[in-house]
DRENDO-66887 format. One record per residue: residue in three letters; x, z, y of N, C-alpha, C in turn. Coordinates in steps of 0.1 Angstrom, whole numbers. Layout:
residues N
ATOM  code     nX     nZ     nY    caX    caZ    caY     cX     cZ     cY
ATOM   ALA      X      Z      Y      X      Z      Y      X      Z      Y
...
This chain:
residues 241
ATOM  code     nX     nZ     nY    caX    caZ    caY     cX     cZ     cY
ATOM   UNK    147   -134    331    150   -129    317    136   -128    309
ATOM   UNK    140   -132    299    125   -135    285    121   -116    284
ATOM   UNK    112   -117    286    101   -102    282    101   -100    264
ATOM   UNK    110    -88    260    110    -87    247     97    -85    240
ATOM   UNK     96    -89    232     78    -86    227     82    -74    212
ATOM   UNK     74    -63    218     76    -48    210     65    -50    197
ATOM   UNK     65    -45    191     54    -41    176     48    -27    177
ATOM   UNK     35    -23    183     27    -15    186     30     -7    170
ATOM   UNK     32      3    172     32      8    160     24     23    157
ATOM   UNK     11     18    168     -1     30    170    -14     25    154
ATOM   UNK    -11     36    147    -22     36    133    -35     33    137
ATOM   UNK    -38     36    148    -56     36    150    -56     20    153
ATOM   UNK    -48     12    157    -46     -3    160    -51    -10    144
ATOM   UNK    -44     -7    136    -51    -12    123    -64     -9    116
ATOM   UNK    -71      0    120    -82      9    116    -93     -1    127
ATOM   UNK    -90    -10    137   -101    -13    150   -103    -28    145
ATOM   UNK   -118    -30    138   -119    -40    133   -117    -51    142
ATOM   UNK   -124    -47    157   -122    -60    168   -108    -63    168
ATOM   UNK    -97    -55    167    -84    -59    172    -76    -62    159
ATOM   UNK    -82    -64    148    -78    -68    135    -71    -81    135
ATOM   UNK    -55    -89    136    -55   -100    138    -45   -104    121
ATOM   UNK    -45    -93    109    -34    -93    103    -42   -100     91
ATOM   UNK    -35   -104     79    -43   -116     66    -50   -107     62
ATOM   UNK    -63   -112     56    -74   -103     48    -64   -102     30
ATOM   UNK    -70    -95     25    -70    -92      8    -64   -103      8
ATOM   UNK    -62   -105     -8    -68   -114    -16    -83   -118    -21
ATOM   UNK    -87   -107    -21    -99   -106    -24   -107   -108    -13
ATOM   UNK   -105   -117     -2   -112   -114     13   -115   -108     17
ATOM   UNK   -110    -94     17   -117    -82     23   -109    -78     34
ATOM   UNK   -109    -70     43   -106    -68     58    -98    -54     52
ATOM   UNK    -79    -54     53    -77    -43     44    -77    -31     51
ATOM   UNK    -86    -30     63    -83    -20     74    -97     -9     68
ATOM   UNK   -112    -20     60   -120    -15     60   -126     -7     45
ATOM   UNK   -113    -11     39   -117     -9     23   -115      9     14
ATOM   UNK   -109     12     24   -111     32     27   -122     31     35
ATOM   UNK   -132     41     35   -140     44     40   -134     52     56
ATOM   UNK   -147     49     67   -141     52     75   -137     66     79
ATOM   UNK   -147     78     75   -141     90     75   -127     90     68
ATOM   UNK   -125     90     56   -115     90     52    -99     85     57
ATOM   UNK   -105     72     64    -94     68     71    -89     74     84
ATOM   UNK    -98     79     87    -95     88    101    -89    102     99
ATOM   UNK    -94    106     86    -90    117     75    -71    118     74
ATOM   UNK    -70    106     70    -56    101     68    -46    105     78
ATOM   UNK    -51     91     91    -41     92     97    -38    107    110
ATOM   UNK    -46    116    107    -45    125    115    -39    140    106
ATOM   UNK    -38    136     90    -28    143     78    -16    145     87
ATOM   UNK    -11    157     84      7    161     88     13    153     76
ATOM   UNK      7    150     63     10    143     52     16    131     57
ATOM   UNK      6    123     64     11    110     65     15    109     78
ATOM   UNK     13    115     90     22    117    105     42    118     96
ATOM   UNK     41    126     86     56    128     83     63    123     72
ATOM   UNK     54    116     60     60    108     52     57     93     51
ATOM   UNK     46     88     54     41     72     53     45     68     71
ATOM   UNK     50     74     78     48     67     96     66     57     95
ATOM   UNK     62     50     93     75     36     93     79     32     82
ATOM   UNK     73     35     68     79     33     55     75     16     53
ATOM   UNK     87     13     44     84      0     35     84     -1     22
ATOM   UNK     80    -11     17     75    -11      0     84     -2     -8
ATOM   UNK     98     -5     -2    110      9    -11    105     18     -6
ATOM   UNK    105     27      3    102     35      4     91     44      0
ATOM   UNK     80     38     -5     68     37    -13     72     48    -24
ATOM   UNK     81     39    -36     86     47    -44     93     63    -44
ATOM   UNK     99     63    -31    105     76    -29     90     85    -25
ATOM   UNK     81     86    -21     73     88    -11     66     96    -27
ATOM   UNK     56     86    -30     50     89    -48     60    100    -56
ATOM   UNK     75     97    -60     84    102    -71     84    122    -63
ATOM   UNK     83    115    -51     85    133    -41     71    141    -38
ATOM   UNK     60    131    -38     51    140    -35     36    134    -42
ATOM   UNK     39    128    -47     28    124    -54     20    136    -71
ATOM   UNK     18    142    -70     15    152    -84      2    151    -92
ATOM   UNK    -10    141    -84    -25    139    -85    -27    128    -82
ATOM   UNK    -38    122    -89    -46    114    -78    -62    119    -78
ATOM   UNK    -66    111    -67    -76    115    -62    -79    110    -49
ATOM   UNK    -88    114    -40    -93    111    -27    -91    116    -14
ATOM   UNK   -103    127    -14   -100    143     -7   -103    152    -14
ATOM   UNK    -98    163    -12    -98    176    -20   -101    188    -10
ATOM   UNK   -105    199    -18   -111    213    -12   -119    210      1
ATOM   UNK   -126    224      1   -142    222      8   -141    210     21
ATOM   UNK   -129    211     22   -122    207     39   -119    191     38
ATOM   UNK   -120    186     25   -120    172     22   -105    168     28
ATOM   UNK    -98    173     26    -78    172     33    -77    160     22
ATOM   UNK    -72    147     28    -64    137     19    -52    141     13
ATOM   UNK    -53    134     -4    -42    136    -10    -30    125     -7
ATOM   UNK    -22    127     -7    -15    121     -8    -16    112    -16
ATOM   UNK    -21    107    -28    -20     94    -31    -33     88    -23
ATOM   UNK    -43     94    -20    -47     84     -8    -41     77      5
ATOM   UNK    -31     90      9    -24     86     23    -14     74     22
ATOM   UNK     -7     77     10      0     63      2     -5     49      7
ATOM   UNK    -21     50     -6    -29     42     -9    -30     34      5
ATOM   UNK    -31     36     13    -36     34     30    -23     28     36
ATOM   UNK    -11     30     34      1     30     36      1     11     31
ATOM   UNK     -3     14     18      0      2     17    -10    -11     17
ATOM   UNK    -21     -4     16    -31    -11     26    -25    -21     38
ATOM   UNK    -14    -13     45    -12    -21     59     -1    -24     55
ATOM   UNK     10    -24     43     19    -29     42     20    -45     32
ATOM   UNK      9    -44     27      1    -58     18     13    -62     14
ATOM   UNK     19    -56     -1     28    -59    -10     29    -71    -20
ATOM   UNK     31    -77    -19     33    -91    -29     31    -89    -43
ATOM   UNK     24    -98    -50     19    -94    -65     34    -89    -72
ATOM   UNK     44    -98    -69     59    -92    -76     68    -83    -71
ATOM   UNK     62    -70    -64     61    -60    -56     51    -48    -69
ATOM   UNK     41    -54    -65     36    -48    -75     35    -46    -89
ATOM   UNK     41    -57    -93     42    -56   -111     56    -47   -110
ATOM   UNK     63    -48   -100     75    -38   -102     70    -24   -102
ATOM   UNK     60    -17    -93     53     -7    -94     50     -4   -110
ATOM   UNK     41    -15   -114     35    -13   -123     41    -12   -136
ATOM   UNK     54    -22   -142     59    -25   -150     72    -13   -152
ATOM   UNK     80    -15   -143     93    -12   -145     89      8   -138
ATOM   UNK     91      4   -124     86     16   -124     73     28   -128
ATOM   UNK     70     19   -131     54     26   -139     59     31   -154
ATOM   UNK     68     25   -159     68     31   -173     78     45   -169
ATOM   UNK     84     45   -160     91     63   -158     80     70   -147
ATOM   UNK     79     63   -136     66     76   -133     53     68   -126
ATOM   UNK     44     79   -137     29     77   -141     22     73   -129
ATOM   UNK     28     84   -120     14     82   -106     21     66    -96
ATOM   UNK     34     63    -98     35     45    -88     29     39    -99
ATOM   UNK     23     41   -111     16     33   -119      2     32   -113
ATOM   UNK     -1     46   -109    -16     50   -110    -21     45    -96
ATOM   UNK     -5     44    -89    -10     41    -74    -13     24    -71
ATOM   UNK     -5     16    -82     -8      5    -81    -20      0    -89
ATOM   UNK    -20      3    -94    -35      0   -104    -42      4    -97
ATOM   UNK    -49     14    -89    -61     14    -82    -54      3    -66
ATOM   UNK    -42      0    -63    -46     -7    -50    -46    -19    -55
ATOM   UNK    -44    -26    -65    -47    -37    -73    -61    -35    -73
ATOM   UNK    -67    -32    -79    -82    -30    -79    -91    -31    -66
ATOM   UNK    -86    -28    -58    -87    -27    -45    -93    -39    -34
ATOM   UNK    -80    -47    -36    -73    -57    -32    -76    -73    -37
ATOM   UNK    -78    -70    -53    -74    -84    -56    -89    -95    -61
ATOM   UNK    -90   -104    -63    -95   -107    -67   -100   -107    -84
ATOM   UNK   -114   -108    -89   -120    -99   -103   -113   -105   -113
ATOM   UNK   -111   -117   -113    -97   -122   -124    -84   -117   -125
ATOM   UNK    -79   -115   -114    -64   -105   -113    -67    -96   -115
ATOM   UNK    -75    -92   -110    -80    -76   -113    -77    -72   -131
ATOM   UNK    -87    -83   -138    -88    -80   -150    -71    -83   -157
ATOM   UNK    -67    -93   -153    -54    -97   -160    -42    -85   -158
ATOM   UNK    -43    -80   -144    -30    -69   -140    -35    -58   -149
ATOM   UNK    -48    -52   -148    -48    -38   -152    -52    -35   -169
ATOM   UNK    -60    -44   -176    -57    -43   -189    -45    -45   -196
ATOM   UNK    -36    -48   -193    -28    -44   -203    -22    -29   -203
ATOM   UNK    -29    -22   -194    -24     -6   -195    -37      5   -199
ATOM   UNK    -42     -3   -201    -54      4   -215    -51     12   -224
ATOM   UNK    -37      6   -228    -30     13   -242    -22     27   -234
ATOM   UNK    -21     26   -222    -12     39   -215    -22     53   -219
ATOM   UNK    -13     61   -229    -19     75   -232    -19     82   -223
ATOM   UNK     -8     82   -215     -1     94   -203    -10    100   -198
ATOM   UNK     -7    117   -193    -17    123   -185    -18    124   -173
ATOM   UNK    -28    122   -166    -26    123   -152    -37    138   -142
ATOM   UNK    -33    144   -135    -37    152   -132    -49    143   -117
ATOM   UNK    -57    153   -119    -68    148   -109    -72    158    -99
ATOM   UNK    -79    159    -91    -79    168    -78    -90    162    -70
ATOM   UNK    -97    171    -66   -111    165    -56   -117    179    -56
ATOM   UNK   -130    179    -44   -133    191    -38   -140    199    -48
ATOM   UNK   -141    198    -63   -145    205    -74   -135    211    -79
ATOM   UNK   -118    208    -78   -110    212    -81   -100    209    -92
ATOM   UNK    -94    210   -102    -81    201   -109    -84    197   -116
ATOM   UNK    -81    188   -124    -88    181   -138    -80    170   -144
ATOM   UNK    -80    170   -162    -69    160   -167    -79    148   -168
ATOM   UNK    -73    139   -169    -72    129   -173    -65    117   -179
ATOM   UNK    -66    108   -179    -56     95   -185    -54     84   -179
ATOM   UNK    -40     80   -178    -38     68   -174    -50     58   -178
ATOM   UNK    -52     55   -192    -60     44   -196    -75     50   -196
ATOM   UNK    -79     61   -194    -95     61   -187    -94     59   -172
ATOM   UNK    -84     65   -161    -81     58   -153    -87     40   -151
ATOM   UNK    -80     37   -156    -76     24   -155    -94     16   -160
ATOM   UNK   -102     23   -174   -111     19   -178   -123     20   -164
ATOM   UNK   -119     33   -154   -128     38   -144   -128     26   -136
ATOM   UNK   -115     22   -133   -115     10   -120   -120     -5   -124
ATOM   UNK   -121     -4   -139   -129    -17   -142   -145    -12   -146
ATOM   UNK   -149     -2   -145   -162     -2   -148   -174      6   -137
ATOM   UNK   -166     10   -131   -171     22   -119   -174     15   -107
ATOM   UNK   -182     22    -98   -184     16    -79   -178     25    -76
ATOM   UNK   -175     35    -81   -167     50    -71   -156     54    -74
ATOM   UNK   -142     54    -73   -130     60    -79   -122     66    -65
ATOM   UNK   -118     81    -73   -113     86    -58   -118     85    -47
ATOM   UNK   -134     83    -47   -139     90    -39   -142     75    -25
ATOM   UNK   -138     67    -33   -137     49    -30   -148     46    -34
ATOM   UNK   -158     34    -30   -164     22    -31   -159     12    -34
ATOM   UNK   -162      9    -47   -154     -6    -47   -157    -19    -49
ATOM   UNK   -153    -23    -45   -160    -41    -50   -165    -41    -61
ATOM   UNK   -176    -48    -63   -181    -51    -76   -176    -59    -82
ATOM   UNK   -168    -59    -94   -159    -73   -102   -172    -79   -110
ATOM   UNK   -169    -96   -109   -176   -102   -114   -173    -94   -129
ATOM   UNK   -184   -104   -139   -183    -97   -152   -173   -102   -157
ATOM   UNK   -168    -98   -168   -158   -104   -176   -165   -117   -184
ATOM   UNK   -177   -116   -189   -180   -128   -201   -181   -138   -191
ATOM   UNK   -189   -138   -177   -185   -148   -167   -176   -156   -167
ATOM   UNK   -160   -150   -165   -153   -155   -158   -152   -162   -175
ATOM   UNK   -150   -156   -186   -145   -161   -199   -155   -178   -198
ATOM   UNK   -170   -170   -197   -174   -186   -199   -169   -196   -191
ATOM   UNK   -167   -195   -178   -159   -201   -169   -145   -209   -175
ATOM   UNK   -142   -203   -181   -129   -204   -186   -116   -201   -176
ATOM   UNK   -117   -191   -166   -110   -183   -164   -102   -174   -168
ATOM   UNK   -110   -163   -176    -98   -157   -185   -101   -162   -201
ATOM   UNK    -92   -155   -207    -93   -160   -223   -103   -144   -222
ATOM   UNK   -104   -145   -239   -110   -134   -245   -102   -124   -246
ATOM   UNK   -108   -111   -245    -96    -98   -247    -98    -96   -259
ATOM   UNK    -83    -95   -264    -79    -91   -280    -77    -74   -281
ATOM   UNK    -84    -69   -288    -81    -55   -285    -68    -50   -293
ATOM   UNK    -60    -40   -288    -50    -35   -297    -51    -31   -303
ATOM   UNK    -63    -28   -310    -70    -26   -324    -71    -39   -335
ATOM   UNK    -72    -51   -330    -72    -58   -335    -86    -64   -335
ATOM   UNK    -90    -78   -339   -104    -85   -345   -115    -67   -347
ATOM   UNK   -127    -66   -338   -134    -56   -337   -139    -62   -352
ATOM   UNK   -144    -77   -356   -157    -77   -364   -144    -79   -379
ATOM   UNK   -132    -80   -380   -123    -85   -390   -123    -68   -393
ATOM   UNK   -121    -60   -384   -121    -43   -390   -136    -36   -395
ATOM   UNK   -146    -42   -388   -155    -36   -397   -161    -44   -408
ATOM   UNK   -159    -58   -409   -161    -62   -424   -149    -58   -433
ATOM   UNK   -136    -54   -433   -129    -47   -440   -134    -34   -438
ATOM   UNK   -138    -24   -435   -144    -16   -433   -157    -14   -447
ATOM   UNK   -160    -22   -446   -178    -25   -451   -170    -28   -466
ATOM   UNK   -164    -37   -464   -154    -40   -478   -149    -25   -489
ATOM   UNK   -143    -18   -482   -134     -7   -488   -149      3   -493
ATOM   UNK   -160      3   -485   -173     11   -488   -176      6   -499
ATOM   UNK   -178    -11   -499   -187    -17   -514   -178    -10   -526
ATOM   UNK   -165    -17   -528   -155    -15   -536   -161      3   -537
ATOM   UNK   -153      7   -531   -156     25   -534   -169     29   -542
ATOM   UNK   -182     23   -538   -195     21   -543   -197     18   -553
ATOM   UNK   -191      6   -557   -189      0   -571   -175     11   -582
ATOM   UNK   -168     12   -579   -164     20   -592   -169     27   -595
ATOM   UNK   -179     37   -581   -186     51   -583   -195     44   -601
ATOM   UNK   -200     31   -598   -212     26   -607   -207     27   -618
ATOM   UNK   -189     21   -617   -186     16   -631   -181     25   -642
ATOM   UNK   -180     38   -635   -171     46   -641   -184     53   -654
ATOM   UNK   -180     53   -666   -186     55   -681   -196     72   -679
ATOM   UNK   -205     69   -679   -213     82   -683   -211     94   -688
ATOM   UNK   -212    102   -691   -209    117   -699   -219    113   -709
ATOM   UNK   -220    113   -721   -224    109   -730   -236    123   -733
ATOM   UNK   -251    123   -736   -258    129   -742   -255    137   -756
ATOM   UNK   -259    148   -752   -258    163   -765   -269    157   -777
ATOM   UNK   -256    153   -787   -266    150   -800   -271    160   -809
ATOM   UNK   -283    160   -817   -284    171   -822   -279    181   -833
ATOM   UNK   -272    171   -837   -254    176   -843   -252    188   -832
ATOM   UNK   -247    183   -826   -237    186   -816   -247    202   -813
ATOM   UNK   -255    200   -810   -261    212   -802   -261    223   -811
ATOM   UNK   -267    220   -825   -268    228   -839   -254    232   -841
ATOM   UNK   -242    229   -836   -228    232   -840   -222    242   -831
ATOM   UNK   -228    239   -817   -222    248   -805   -236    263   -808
ATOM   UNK   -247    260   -817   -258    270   -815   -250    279   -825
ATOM   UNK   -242    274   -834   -235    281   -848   -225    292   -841
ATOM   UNK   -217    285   -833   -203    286   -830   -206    297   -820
């Protein structure tokens, strides 16, 4: 009889660089090593993630965030305890979701709840290479929403779209190291990406309309008729009066 072949489903197995046999990133990186290794050790020894991430798949993901997700962040209080959207984050680290996995995060479910937005935009960031990177996460620049934040200083607001500005401009988010993205004018000269059009519109079309509305304003101030000088009529008539 054929020897069934089982699926080890011990966490510290994906954490052991030597016994690493599973696809790197996108971004070539080794997805076991892109949490830091305290933190990862941090994780999988959470009651957090022993009882909600131990067997989950990309559905399940969503239930996981919608139930317990309230923050993001790294570790929190003196004790450095992983939050759950890190234990997530790790989750899916080893479950390496397909870009159209992820725009579902991002798109559809992202516009009803904030934090599977917030969770895919930082493992996007994570993961992908500095051109995806830039194409997936700017267009949520414009996201106003609040997000609550949490780390061993304690609670704090924030925004989806500074969020989102943190993971394109920062080496540290949540308490993460992160790849350095090439630059943006790079890849543009490259002709990789196009140019970013702001949702503001042409930066230099608004401040020469800008500069415009000043002159004009400037110029009536000029054109408008003088108060006419006290003749000596006039003065000898109000000196009477």
């Amino acid at each position: 009889m054929a020897s069934k072949t089982h699926h080890a489903a011990d966490e510290r197995r994906f954490l052991d660089e030597r016994g690493y046999s599973g696809p790197l990133a996108p971004n070539g990186a080794n997805p076991a090593t892109l949490l830091e290794k305290a933190v990862r050790e941090r994780i999988i020894d959470s009651y957090f993630y022993k009882e909600q991430c131990y067997g989950i798949n990309e559905a399940d993901i969503v239930d996981r965030v919608v139930s317990h997700v309230t923050f993001i962040g790294g570790t929190y209080t003196i004790h450095q305890k992983p939050t759950p959207f890190i234990c997530v984050v790790f989750k899916l680290l080893q479950l390496a979701p397909s870009d159209a996995i992820l725009r579902e995060y991002l798109e559809y479910g992202g516009a009803k709840f904030k934090y599977l937005r917030a969770l895919a935009l930082f493992y996007v960031r994570l993961t992908r290479a500095s051109k995806d990177v830039y194409e997936m996460l700017e267009p949520y620049l414009s996201d106003r929403r609040k997000l609550r934040r949490r780390g061993r200083m304690g609670t704090s607001l924030t925004y989806v779209d500074v969020f989102v500005d943190e993971l394109l401009t920062k080496e540290r988010v949540c308490g993460t190291s992160l790849k350095r993205l090439t630059d943006r004018d790079v890849l543009e000269d490259l002709e990789q990406l196009e140019p970013r059009v702001s949702p503001l519109g042409d930066i230099e079309e608004l401040l020469e309309e800008e500069d415009n509305l000043d002159q004009n304003g400037d110029d009536r101030g000029r054109s408008e008729t003088p108060e006419e000088e006290p003749t000596a009529e006039s003065q000898q008539e109000s000196e009477q009066e």
